[in-house]
FIKOL-605509 format. One line per field, with one value per atom (N, C-alpha, C, O): atom name; residue in one letter; residue number from 1; x, y, z. Coordinates in nm, 4 decimals, always signed. Layout:
atom [CA, ...];
rest [a, ...];
nr [NUM, ...];
c1 [X, ...];
c2 [Y, ...];
c3 [Z, ...];
This chain:
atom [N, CA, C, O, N, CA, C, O, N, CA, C, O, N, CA, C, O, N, CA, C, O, N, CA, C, O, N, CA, C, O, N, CA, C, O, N, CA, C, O, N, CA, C, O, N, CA, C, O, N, CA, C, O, N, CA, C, O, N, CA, C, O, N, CA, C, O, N, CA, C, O, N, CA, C, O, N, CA, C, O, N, CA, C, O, N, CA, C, O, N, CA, C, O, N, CA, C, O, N, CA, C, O, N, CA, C, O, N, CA, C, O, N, CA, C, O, N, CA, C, O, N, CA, C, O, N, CA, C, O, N, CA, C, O, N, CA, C, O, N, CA, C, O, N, CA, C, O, N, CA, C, O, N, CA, C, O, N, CA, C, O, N, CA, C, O, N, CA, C, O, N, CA, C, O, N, CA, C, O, N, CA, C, O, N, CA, C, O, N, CA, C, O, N, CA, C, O, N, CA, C, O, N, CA, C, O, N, CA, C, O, N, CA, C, O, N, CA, C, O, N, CA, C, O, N, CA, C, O, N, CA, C, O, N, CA, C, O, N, CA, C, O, N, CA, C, O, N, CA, C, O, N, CA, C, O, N, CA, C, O, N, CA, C, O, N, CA, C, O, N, CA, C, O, N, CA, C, O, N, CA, C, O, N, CA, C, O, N, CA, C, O, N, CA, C, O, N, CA, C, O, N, CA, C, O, N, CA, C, O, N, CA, C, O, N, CA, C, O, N, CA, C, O, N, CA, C, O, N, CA, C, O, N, CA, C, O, N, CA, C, O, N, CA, C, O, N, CA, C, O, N, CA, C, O, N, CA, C, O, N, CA, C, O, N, CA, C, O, N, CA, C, O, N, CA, C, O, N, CA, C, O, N, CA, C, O, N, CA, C, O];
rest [x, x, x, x, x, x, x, x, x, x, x, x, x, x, x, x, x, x, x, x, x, x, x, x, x, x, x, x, x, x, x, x, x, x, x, x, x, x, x, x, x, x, x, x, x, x, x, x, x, x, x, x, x, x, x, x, x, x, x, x, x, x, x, x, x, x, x, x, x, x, x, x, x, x, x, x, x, x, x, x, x, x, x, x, x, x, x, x, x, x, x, x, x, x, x, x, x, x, x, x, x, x, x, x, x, x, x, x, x, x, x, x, x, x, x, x, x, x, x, x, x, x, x, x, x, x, x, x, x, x, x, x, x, x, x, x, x, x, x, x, x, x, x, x, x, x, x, x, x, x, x, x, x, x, x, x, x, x, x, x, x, x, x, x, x, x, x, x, x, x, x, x, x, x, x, x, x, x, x, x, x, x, x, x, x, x, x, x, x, x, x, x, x, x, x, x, x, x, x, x, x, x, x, x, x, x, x, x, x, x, x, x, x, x, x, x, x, x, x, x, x, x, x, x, x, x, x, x, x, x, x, x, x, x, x, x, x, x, x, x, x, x, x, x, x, x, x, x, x, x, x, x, x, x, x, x, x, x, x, x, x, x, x, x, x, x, x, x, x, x, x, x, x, x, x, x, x, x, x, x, x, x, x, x, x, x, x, x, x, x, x, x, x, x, x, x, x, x, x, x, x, x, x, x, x, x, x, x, x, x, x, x, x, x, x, x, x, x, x, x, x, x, x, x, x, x, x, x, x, x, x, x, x, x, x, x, x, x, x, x, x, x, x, x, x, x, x, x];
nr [1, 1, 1, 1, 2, 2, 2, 2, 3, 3, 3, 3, 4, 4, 4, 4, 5, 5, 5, 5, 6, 6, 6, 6, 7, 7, 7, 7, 8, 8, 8, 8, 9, 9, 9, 9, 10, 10, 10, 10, 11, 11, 11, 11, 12, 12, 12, 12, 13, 13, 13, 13, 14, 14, 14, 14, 15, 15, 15, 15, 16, 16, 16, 16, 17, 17, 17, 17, 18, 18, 18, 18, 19, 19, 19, 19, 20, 20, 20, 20, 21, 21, 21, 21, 22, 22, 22, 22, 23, 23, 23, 23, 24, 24, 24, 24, 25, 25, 25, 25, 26, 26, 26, 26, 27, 27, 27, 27, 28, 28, 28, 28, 29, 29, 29, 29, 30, 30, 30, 30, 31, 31, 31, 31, 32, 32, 32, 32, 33, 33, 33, 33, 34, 34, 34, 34, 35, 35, 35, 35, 36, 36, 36, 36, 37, 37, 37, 37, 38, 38, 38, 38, 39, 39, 39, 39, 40, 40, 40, 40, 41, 41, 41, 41, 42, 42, 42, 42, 43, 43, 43, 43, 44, 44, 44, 44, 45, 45, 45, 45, 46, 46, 46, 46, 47, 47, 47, 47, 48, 48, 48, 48, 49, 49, 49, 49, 50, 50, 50, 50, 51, 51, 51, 51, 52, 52, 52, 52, 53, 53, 53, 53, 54, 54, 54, 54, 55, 55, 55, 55, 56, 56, 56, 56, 57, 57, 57, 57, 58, 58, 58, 58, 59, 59, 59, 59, 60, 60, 60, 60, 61, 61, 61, 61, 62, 62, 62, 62, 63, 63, 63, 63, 64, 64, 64, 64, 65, 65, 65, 65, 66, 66, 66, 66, 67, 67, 67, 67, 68, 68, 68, 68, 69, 69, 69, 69, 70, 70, 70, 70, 71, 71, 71, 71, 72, 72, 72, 72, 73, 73, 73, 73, 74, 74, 74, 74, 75, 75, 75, 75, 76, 76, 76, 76, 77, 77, 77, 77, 78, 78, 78, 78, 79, 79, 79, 79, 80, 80, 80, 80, 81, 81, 81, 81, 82, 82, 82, 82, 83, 83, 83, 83, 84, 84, 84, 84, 85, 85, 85, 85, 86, 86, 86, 86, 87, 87, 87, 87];
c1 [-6.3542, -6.2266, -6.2411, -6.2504, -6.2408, -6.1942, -6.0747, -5.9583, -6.1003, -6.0082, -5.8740, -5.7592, -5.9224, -5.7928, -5.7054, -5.5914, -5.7602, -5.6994, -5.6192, -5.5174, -5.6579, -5.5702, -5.4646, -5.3470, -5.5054, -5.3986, -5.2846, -5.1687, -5.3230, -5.2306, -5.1489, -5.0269, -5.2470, -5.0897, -5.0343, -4.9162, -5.0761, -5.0064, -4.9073, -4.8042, -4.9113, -4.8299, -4.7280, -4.6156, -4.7372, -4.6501, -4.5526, -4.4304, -4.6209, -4.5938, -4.4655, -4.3490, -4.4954, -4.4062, -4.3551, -4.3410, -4.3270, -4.2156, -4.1329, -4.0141, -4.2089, -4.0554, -4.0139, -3.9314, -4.0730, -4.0023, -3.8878, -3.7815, -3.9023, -3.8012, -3.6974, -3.6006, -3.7200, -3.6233, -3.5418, -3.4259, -3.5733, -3.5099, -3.4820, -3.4695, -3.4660, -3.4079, -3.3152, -3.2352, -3.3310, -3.2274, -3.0939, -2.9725, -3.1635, -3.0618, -2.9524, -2.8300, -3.0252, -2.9238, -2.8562, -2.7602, -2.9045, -2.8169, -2.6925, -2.5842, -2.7088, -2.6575, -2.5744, -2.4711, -2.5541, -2.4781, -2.3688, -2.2586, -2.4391, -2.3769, -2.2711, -2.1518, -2.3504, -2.2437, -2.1731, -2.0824, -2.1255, -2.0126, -1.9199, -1.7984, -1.9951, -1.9001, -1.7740, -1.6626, -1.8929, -1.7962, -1.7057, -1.5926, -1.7942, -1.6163, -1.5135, -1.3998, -1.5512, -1.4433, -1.3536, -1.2597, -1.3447, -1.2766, -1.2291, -1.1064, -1.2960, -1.1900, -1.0888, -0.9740, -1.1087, -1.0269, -0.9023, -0.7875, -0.9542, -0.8120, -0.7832, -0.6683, -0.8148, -0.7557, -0.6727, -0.5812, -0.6729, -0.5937, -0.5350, -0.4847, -0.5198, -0.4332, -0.3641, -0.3321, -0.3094, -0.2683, -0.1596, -0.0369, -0.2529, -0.1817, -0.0917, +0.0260, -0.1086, +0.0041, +0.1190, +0.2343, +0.0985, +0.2216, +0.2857, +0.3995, +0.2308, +0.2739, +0.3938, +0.4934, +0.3094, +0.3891, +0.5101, +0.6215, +0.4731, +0.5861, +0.7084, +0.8261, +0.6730, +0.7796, +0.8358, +0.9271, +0.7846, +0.8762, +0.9379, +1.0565, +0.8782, +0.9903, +1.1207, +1.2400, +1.0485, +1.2023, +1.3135, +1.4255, +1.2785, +1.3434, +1.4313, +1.5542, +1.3421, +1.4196, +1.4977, +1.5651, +1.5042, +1.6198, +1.6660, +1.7695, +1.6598, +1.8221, +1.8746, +1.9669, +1.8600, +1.9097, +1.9961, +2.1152, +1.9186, +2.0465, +2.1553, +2.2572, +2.0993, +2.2309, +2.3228, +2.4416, +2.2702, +2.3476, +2.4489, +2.5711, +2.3385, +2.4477, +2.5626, +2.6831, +2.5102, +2.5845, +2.7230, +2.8335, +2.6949, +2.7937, +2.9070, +3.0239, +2.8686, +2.9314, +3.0260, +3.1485, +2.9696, +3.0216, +3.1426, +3.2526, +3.0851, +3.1951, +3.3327, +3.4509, +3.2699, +3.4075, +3.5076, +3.6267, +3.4206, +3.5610, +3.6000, +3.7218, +3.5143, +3.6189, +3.7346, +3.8166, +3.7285, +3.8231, +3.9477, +4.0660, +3.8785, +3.9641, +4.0969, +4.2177, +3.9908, +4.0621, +4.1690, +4.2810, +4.1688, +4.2611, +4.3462, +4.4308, +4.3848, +4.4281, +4.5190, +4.6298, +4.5052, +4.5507, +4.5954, +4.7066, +4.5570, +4.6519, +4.7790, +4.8624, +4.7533, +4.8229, +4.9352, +5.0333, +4.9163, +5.0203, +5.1008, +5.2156, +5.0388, +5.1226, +5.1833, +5.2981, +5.1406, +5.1566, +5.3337, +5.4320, +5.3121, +5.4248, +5.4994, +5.5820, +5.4971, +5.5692, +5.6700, +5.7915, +5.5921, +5.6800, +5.7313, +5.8393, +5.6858, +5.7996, +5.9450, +6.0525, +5.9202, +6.0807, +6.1259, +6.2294, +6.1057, +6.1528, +6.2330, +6.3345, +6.1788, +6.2104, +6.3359, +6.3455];
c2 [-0.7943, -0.8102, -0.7744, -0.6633, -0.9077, -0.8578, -0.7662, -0.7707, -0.7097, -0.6561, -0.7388, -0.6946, -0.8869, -0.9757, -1.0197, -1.0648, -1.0049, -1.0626, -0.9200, -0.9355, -0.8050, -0.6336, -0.6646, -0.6718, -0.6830, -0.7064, -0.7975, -0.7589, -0.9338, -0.9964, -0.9782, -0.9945, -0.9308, -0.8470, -0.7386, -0.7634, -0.6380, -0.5139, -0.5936, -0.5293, -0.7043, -0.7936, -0.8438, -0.8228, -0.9006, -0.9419, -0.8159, -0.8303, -0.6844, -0.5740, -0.5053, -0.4990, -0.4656, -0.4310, -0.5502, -0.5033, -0.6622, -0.7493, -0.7639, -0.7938, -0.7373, -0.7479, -0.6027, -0.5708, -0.5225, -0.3414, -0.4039, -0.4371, -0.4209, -0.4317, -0.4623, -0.4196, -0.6050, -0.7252, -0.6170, -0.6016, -0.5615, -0.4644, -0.3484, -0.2599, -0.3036, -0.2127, -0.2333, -0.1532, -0.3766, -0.4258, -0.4946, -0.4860, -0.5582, -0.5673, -0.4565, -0.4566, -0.3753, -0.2723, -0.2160, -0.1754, -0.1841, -0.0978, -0.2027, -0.1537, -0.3195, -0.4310, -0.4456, -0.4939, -0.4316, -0.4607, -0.3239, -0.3224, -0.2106, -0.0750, -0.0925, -0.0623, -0.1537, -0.1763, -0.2432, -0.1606, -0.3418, -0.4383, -0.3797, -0.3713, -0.3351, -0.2957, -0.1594, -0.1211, -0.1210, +0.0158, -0.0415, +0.0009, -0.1974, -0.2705, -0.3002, -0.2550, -0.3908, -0.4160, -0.3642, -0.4361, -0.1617, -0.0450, -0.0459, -0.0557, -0.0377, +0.0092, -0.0950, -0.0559, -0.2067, -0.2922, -0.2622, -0.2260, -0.2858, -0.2553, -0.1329, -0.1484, -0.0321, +0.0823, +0.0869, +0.1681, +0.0074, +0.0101, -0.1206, -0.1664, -0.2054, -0.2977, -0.2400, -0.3447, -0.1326, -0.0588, +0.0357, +0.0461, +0.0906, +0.1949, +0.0896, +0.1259, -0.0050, -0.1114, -0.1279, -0.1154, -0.1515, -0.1810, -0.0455, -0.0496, +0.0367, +0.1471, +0.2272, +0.2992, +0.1611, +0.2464, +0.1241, +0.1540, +0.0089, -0.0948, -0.0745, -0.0951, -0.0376, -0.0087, +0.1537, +0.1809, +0.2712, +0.3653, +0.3082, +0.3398, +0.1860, +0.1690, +0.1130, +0.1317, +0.0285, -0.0414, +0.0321, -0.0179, +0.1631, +0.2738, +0.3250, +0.3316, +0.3633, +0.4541, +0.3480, +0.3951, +0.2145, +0.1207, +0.0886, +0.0281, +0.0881, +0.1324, +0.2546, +0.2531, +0.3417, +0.4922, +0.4307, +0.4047, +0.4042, +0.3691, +0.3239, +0.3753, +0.1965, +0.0989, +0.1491, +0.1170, +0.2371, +0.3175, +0.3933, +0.4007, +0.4643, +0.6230, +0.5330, +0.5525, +0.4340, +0.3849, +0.3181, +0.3327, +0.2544, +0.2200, +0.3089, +0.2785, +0.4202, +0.5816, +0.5838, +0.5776, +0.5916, +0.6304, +0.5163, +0.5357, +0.4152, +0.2934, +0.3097, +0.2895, +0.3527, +0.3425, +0.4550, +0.4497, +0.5933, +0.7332, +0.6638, +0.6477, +0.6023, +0.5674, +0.4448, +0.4047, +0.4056, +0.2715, +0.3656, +0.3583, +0.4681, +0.5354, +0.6103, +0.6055, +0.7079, +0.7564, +0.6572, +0.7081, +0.5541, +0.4771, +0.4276, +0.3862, +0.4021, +0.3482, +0.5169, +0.4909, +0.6279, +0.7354, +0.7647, +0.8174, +0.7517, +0.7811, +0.6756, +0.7017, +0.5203, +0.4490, +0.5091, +0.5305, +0.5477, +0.5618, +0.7094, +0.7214, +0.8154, +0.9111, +0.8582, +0.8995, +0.7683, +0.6993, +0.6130, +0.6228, +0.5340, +0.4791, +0.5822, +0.5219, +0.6954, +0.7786, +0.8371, +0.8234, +0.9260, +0.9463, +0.8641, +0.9025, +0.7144, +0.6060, +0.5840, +0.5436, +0.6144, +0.6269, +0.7117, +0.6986, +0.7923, +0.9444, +0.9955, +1.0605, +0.9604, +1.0036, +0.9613, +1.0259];
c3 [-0.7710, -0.7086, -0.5606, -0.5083, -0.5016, -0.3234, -0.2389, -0.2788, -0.1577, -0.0427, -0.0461, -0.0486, -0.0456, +0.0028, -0.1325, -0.1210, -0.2412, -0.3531, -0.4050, -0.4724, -0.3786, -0.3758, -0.2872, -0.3229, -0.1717, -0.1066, -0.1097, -0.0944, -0.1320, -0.2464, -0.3290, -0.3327, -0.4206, -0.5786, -0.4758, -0.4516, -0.4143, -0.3678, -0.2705, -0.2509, -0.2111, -0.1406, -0.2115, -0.1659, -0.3047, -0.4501, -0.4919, -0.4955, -0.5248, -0.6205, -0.5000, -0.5394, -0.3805, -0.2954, -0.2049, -0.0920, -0.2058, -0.1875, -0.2961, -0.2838, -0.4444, -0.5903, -0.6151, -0.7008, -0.5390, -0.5375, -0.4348, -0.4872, -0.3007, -0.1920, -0.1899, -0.1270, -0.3181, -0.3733, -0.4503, -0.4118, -0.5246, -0.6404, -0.5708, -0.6554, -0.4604, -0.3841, -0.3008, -0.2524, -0.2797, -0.1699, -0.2751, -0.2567, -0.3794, -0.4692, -0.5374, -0.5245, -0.6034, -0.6262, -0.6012, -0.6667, -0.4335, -0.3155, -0.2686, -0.2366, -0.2666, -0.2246, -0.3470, -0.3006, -0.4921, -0.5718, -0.5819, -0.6367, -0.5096, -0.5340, -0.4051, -0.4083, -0.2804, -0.1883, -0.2245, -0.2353, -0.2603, -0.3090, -0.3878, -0.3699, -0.4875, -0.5441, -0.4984, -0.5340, -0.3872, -0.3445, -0.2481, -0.2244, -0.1625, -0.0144, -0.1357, -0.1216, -0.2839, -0.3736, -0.4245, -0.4586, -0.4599, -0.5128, -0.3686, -0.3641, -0.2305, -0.1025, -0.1203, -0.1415, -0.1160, -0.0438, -0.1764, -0.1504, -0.3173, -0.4333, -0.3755, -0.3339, -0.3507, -0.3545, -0.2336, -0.2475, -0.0805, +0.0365, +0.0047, +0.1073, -0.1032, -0.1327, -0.2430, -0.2993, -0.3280, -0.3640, -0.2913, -0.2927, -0.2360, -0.1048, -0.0202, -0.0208, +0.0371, +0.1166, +0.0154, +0.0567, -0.0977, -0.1820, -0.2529, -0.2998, -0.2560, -0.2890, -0.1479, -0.1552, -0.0220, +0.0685, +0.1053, +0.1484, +0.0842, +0.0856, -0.0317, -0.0019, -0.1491, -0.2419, -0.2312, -0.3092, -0.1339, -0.0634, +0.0114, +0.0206, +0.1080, +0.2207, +0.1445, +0.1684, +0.0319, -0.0207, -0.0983, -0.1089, -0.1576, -0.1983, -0.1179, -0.1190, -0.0419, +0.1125, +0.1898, +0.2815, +0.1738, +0.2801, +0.1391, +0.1669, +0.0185, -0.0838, -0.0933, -0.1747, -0.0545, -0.0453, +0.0682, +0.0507, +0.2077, +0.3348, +0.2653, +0.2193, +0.2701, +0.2269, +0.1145, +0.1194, -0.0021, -0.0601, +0.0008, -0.0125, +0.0931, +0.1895, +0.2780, +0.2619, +0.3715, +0.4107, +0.3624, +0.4146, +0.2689, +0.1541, +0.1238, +0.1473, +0.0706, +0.0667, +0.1967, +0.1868, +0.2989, +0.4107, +0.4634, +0.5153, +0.4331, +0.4457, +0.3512, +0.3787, +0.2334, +0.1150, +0.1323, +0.1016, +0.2042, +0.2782, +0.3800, +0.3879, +0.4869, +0.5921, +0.5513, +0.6339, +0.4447, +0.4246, +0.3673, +0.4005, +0.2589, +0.1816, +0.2676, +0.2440, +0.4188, +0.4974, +0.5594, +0.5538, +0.6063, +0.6588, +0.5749, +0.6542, +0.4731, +0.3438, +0.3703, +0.4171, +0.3578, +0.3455, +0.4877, +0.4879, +0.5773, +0.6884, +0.7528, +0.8396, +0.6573, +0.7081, +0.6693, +0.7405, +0.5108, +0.4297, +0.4568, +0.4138, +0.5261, +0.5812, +0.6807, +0.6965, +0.7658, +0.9021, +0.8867, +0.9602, +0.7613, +0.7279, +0.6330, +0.5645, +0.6114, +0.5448, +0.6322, +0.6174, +0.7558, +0.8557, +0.9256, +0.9706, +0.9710, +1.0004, +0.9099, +0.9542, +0.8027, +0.6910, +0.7075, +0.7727, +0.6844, +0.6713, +0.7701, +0.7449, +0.9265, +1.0323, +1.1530, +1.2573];
């Protein structure tokens, strides 16, 4: 067996190690950009369905606040036109 025909297979033997190192690391990376990206496409909809919580609470509170001030005027008209009779 020659120098050049060793060198050969050992040429063969560590180019299909490299292949199988670059592969695995390369399947381990993927899979770890694939868990980021679900996990910050998760997190976007998670913080999109607080925002939509928290702008139905407004529109709730606001609501609230609309139905005393209608209530209040409804009640002061009616003292308003009480002392117009009365007086």
């Amino acid at each position: 067996m020659s120098f050049e025909s060793v060198w050969n297979v050992l040429r063969w033997v560590l180019a299909a190690l490299a292949a199988g190192f670059i592969g695995q690391f390369g399947r381990s990376l993927a899979l770890r950009i694939i868990e980021r990206r679900r996990r910050e496409a998760k997190e976007r909809a998670d913080a999109g369905s607080a925002r939509y919580e928290l702008e139905k609470e407004r529109i709730k509170a606001f609501e609230k606040i609309e139905k005393k001030r209608a209530k209040a005027q409804v009640k002061l008209a009616k003292k308003s036109k009480e002392k117009g009779d009365g007086g």
